[in-house]
MARBA-738030 format. One record per residue: residue number from 1; residue in three letters; x, y, z of N, C-alpha, C, O in turn. Coordinates in steps of 0.02 Angstrom, whole numbers, plus 50000, padded with zeros to 5 digits. Atoms other than C-alpha are relative to their C-alpha. Example, Ala and Ser with C-alpha at 12.3 -4.5 7.8 and 13.67 -1.06 7.14 Angstrom:
2
SEVEX  nr  rest  n_c1  n_c2  n_c3  ca_c1  ca_c2  ca_c3  c_c1  c_c2  c_c3  o_c1  o_c2  o_c3
SEVEX  1  ala  50045  49941  50000  50615  49775  50390  50045  50060  50000  50097  50059  50033;
SEVEX  2  ser  49958  49941  49997  50684  49947  50357  49961  50055  50037  49986  50110  50045;
This chain:
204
SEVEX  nr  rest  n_c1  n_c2  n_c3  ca_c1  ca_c2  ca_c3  c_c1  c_c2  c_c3  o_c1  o_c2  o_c3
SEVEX  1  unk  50042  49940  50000  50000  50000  50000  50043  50062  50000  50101  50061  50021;
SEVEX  2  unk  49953  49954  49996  50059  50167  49978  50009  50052  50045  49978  50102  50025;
SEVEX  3  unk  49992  49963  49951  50109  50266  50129  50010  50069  49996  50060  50091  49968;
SEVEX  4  unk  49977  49934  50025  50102  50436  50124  50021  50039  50079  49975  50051  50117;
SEVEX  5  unk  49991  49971  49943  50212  50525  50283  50031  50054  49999  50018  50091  50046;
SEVEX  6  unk  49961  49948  50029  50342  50659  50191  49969  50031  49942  49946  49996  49897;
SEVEX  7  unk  50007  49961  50074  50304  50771  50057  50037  50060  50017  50029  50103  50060;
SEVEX  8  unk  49955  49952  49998  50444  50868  50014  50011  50034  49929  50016  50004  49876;
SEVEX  9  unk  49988  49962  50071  50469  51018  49882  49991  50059  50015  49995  50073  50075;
SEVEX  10  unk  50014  49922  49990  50435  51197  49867  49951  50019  49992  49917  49990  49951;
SEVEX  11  unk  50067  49995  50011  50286  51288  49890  49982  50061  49956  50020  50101  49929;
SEVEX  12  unk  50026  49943  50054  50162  51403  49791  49949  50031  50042  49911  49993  50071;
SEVEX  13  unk  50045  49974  49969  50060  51523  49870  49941  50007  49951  49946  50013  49890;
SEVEX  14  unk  50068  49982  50060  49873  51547  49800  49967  50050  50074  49958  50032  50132;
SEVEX  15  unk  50022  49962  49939  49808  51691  49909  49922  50010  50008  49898  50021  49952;
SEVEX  16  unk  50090  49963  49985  49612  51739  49961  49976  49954  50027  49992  49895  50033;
SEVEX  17  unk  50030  50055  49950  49507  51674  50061  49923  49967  49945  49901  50002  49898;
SEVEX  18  unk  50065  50019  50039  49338  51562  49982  50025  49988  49937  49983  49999  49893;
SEVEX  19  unk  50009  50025  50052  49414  51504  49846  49975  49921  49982  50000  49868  49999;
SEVEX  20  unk  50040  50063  49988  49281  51379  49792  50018  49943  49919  50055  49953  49870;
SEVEX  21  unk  49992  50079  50056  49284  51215  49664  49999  50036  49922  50023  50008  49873;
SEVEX  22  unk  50050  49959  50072  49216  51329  49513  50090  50033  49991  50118  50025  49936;
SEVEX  23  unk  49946  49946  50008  49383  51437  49529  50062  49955  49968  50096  49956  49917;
SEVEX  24  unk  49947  50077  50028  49495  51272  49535  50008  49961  49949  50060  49942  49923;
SEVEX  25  unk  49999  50045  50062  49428  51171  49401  49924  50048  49980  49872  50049  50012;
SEVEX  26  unk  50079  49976  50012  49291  51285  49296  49979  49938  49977  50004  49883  49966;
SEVEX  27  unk  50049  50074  50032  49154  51181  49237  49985  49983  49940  49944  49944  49916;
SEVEX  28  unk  50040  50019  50097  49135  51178  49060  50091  49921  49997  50090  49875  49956;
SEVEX  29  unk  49962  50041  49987  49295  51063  49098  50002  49904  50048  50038  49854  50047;
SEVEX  30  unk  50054  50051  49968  49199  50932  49202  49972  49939  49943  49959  49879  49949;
SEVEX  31  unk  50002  50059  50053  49167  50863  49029  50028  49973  49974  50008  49962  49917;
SEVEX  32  unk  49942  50053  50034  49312  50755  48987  49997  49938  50038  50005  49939  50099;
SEVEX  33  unk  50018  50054  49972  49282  50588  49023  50060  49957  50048  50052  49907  50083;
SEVEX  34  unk  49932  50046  49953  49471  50540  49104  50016  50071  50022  49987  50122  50004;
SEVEX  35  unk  49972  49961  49949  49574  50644  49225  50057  50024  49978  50084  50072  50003;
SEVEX  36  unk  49953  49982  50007  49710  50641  49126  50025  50084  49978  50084  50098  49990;
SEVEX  37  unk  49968  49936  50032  49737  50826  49049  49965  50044  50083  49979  50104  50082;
SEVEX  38  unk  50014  49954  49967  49658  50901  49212  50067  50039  50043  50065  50084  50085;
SEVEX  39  unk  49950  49934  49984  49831  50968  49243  50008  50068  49978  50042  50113  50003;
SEVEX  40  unk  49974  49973  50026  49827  51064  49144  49949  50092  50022  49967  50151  50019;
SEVEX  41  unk  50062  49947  49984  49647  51173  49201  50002  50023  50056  49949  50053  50065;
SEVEX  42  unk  50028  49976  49932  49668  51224  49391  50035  50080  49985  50091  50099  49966;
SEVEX  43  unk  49997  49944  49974  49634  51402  49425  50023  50022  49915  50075  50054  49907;
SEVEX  44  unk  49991  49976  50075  49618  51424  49196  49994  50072  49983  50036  50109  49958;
SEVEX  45  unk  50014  49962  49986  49511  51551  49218  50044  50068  50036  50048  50125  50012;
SEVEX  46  unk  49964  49945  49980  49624  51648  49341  50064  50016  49962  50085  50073  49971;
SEVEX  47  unk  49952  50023  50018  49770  51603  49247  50022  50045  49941  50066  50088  49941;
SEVEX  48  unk  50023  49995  50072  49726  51633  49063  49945  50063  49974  49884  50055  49980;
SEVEX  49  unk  50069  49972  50010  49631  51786  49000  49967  49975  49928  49993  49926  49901;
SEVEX  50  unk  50043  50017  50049  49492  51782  48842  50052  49968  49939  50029  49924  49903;
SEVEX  51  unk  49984  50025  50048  49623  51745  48721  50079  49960  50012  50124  49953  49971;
SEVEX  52  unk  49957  50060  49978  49742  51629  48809  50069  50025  50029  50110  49989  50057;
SEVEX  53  unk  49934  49974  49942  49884  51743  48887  49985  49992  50071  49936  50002  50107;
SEVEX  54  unk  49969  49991  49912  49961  51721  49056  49968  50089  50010  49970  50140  49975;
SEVEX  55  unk  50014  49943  49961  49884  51848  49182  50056  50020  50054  50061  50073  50086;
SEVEX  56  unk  49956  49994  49951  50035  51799  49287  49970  49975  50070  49977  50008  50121;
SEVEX  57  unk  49998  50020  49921  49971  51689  49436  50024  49950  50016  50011  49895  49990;
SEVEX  58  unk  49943  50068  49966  50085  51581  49524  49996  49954  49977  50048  49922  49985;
SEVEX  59  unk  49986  50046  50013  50037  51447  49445  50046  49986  49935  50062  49930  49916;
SEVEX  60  unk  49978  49974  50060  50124  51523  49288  50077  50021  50015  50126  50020  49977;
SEVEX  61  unk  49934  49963  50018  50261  51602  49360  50079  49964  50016  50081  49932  50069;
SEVEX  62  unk  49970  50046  50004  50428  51523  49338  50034  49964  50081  50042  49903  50088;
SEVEX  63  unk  49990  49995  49942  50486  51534  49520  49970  49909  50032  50001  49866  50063;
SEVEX  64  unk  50026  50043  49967  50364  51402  49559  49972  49937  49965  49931  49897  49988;
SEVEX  65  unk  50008  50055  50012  50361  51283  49446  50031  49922  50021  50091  49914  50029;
SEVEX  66  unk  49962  50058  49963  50386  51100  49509  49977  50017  50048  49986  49965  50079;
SEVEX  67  unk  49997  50019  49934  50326  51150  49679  49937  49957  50022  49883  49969  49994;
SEVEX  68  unk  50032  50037  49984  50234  51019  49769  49946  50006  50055  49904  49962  50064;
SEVEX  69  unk  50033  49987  49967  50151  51095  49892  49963  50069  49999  49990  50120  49977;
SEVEX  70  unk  50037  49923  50004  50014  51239  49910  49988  50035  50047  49966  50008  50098;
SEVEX  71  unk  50019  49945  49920  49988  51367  50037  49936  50035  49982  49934  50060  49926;
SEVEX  72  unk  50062  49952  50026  49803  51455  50037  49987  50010  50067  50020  49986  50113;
SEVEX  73  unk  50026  49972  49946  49704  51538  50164  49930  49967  49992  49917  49918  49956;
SEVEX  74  unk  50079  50029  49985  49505  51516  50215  49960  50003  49970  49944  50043  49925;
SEVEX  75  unk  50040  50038  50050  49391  51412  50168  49999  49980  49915  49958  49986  49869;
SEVEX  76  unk  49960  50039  50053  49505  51323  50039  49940  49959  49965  49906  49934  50010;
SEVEX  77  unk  50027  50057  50026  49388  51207  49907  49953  50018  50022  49945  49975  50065;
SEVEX  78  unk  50073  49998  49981  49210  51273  49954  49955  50011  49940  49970  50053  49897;
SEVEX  79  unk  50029  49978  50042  49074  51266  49846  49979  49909  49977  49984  49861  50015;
SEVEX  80  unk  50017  50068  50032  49014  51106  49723  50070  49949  50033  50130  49954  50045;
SEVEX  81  unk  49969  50084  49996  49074  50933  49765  50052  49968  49957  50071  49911  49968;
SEVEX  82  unk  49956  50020  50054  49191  50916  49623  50046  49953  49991  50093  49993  49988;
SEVEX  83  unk  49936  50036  49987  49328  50775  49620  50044  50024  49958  50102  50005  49958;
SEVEX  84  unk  49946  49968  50061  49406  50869  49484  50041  50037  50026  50099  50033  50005;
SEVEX  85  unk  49967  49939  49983  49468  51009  49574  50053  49951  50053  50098  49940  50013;
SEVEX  86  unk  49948  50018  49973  49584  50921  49691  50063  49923  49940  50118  49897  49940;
SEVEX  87  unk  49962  50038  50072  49621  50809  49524  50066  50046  49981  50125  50032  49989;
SEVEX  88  unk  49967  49969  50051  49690  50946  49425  50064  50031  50044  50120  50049  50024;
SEVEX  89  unk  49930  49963  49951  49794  51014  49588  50047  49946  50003  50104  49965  49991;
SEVEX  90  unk  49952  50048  50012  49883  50830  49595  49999  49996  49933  50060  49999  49924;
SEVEX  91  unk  49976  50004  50061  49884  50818  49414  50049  50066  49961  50080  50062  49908;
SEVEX  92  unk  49966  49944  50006  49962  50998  49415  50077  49980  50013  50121  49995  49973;
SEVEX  93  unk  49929  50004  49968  50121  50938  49523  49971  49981  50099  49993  49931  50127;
SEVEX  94  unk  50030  49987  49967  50015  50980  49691  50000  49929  50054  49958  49888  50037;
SEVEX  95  unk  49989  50066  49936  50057  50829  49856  49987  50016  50048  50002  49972  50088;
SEVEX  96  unk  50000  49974  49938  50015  50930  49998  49964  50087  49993  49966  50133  49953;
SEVEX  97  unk  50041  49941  50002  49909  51063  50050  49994  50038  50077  49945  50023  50112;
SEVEX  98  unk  50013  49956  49941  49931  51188  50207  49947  50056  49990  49939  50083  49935;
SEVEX  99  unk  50046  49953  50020  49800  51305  50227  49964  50010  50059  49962  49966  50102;
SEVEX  100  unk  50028  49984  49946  49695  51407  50349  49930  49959  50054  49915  49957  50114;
SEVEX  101  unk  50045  50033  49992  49546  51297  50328  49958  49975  49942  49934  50014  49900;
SEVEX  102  unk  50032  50034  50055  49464  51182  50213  49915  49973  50002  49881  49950  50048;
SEVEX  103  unk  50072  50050  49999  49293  51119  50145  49992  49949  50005  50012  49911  49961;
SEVEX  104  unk  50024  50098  49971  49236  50951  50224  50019  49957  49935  50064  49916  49922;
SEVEX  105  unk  50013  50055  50087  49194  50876  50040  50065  49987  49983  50098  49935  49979;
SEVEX  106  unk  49930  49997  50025  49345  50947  49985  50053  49958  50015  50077  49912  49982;
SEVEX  107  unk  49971  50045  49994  49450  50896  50093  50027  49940  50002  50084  49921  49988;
SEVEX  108  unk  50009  50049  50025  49395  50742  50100  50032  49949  49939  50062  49895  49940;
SEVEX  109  unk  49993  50034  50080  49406  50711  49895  50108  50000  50008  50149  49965  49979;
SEVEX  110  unk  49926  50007  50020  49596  50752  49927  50055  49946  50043  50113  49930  50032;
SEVEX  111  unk  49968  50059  49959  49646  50625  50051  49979  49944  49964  50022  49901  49960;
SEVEX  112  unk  50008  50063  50042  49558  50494  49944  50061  49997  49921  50065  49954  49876;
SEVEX  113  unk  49952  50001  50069  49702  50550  49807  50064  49984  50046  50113  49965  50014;
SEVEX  114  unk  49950  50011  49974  49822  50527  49945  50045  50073  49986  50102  50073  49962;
SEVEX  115  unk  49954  49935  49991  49865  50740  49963  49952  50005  50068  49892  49998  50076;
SEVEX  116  unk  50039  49973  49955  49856  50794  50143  49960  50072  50019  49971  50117  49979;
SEVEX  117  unk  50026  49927  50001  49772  50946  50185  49985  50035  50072  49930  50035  50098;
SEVEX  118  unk  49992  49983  49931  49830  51031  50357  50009  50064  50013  50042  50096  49973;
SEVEX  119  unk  50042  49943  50003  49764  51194  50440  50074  50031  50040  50123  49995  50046;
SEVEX  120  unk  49955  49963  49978  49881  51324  50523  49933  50068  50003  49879  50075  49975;
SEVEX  121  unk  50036  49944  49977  49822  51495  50605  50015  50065  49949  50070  50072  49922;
SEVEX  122  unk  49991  49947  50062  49793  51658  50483  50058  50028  50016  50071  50064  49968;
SEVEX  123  unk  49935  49965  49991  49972  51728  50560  50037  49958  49977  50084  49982  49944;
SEVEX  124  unk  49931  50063  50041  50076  51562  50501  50004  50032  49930  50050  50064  49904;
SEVEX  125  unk  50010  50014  50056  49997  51561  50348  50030  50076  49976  50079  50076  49939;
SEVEX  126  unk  49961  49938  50040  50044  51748  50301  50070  50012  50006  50106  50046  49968;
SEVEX  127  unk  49933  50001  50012  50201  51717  50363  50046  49952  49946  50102  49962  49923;
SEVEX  128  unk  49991  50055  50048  50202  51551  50251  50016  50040  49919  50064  50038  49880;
SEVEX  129  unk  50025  49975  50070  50156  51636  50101  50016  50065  49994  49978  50089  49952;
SEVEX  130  unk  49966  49961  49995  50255  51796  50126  50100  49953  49958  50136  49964  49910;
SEVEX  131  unk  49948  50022  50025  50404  51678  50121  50010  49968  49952  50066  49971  49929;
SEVEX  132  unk  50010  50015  50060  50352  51588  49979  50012  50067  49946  50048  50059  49897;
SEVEX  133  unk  49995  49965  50057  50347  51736  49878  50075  50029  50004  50105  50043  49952;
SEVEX  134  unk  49927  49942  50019  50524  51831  49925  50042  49934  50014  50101  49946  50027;
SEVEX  135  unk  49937  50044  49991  50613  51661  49946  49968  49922  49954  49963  49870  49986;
SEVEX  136  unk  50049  50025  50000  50514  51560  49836  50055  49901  49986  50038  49842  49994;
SEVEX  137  unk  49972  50060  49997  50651  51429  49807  50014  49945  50059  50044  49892  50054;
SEVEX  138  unk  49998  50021  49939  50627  51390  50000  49982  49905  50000  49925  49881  49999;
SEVEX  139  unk  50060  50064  49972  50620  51187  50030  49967  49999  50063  49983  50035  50110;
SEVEX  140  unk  50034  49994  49959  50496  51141  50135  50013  49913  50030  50059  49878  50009;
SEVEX  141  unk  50034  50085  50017  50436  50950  50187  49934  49997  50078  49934  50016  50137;
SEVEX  142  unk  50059  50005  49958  50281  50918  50277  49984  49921  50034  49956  49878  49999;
SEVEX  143  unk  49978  50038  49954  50304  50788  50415  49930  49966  50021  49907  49992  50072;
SEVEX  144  unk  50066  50005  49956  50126  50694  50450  50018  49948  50060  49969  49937  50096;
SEVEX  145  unk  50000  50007  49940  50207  50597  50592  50010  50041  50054  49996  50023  50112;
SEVEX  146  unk  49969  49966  49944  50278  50736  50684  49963  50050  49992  49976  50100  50025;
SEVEX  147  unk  50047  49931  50009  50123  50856  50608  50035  50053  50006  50018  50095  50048;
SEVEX  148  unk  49965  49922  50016  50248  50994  50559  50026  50011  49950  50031  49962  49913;
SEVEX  149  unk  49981  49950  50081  50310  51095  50413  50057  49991  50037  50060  50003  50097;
SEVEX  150  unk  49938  49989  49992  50498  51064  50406  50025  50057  49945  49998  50069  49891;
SEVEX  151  unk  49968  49960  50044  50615  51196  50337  50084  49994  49996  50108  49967  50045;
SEVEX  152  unk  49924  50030  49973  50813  51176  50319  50037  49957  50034  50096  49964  50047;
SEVEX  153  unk  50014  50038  49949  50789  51031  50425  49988  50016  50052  50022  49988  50095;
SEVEX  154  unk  50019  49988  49920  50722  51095  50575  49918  50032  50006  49888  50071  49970;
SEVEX  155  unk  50092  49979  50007  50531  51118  50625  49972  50067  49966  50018  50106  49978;
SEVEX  156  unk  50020  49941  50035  50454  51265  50535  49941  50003  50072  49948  50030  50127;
SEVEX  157  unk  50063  49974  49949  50293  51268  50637  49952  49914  50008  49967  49861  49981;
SEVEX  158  unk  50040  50068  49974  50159  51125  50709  49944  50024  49943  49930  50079  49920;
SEVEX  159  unk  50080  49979  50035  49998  51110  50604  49954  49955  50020  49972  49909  50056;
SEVEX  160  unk  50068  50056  49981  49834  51013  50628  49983  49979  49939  49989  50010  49886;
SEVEX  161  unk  50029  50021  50062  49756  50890  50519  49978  49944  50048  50000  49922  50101;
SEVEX  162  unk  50077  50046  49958  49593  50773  50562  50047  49934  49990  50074  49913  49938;
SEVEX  163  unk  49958  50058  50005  49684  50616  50628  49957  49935  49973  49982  49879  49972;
SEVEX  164  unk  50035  50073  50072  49568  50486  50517  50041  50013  49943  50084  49976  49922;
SEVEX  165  unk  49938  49979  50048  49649  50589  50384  50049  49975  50011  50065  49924  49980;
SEVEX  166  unk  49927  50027  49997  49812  50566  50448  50002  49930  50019  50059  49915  49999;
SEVEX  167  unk  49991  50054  49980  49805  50401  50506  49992  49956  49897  50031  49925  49862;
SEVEX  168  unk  50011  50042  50068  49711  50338  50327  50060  50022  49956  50066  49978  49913;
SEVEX  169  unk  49943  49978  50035  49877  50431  50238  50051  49956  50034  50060  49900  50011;
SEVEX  170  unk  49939  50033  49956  50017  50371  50361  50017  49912  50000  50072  49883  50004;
SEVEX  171  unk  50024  50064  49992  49937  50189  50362  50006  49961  49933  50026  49903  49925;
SEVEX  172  unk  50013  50006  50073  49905  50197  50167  49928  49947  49992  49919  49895  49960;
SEVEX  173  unk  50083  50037  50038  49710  50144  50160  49959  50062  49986  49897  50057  49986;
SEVEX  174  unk  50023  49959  50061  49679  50314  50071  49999  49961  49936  49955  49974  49895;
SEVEX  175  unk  49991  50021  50051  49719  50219  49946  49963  49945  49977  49991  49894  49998;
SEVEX  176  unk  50054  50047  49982  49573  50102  49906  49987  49943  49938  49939  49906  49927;
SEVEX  177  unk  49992  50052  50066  49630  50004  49744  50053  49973  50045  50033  49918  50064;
SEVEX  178  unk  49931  50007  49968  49827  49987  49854  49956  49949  50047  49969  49890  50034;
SEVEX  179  unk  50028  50046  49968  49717  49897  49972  49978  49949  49980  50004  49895  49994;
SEVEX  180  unk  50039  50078  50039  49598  49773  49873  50076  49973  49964  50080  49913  49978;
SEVEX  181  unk  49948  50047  50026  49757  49710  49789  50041  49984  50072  50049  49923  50078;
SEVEX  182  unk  49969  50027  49948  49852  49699  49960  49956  49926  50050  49970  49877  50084;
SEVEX  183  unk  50066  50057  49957  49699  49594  50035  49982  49956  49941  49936  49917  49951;
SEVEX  184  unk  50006  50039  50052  49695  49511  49880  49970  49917  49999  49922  49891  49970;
SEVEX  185  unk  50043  50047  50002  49691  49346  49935  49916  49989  50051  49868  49952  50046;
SEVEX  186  unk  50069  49986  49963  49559  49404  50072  49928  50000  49944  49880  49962  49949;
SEVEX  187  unk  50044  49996  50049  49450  49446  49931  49977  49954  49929  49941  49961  49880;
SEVEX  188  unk  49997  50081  50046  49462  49284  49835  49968  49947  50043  49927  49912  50013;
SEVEX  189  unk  50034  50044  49939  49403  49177  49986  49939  50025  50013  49897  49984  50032;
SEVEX  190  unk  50052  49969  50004  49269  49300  49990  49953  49983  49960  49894  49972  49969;
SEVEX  191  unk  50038  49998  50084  49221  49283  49815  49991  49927  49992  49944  49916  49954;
SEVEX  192  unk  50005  50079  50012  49236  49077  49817  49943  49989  50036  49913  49939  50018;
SEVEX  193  unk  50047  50019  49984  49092  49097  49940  49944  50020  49975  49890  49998  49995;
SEVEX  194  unk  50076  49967  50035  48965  49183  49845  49969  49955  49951  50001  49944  49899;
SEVEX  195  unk  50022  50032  50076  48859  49080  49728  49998  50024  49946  50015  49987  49900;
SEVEX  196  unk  50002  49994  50043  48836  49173  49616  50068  50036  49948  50064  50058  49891;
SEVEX  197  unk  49916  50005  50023  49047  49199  49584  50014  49925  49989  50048  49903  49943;
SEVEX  198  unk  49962  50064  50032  49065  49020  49595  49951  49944  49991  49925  49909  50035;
SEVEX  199  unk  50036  50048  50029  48972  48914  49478  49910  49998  50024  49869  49951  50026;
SEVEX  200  unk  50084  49999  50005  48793  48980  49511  49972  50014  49965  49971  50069  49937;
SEVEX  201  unk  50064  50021  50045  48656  48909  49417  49915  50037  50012  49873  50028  50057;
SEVEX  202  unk  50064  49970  49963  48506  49024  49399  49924  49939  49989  49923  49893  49947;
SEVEX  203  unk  50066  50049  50015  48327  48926  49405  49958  50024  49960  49960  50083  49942;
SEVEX  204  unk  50062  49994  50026  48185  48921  49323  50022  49975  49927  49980  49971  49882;
């Protein structure tokens, strides 16, 4: 199974508070039947104006490409239910997510991708995302046994994150295909008892 306890890289700030699902992944994008190109759509809209130039937001600017982790403020992911929007942020580069505070759903959808998503107080975070911008080559790594933001090797700050979350990451049964193949033969002994898996005859 796949354990998820380090995530290490550099981060990107996305600043404001309420940025909801619609902003992340618009919706006329919702219609592609695989996940694969949704790297390419988070935050298009902010990104991209009417005729396809850079507006210049971080996710554009060179500083921060490659970084793996995101810094935002409140009420991160609110709005529609989307699984896309935390898609297109791991299909972006995107493994980790600090932030002031997140939407339930949201968060949720992003621990089932195996990205954590852990809260800090509105003074971290502006100090987070201050230093992101004037040092943006800063590594980071985000510690979910020791629940802290490392920096240069040494603690950056403590953060919180809902310990089901962390436990289903740390443990690796976020991961819910990594499992049925690990229980594999569990699920074969299972399946030998069902009739209608093995050799059931319907009547009539």
């Amino acid at each position: 199974m796949n354990k998820v306890t380090r995530i290490e890289g550099r981060a990107v700030p996305v600043e404001g508070n309420d940025i909801d699902t619609d902003r992340i992944i618009p919706a006329r994008y919702l219609k592609e039947i695989t996940f694969t190109n949704m790297g390419k759509y988070p935050f298009y809209d902010e990104r991209f104006d009417a005729e396809g130039k850079p507006k210049g937001h971080p996710f554009d600017l060179p500083p921060y490409q490659g970084a793996s982790i995101l810094f935002v403020n409140q009420n991160f992911g609110c709005g529609s239910s989307r699984e896309h929007a935390p898609q297109s942020l791991l299909r972006w580069g995107i493994r980790a997510i600090i932030g002031e505070s997140f939407a339930e759903i949201f968060a949720g959808n992003c621990t089932m991708l195996g990205i954590p998503t852990a809260t800090v107080g509105q003074a971290e975070m502006q100090r987070l995302q201050g230093l992101a911008k004037e040092n943006p080559g800063t590594p980071f790594v985000v510690d979910l046994e020791k629940k802290a933001l490392l920096s240069g090797g040494k603690e950056h700050l403590k953060f919180e994150i809902h310990e089901s979350k962390r436990n289903a990451l740390v443990n690796g049964t976020w991961d819910s295909t990594g499992l049925l193949l690990a229980n594999a033969g569990k699920t074969a002994e299972v399946a030998r008892k069902l009739p209608y898996v093995n050799g059931f005859q319907p009547q009539g």
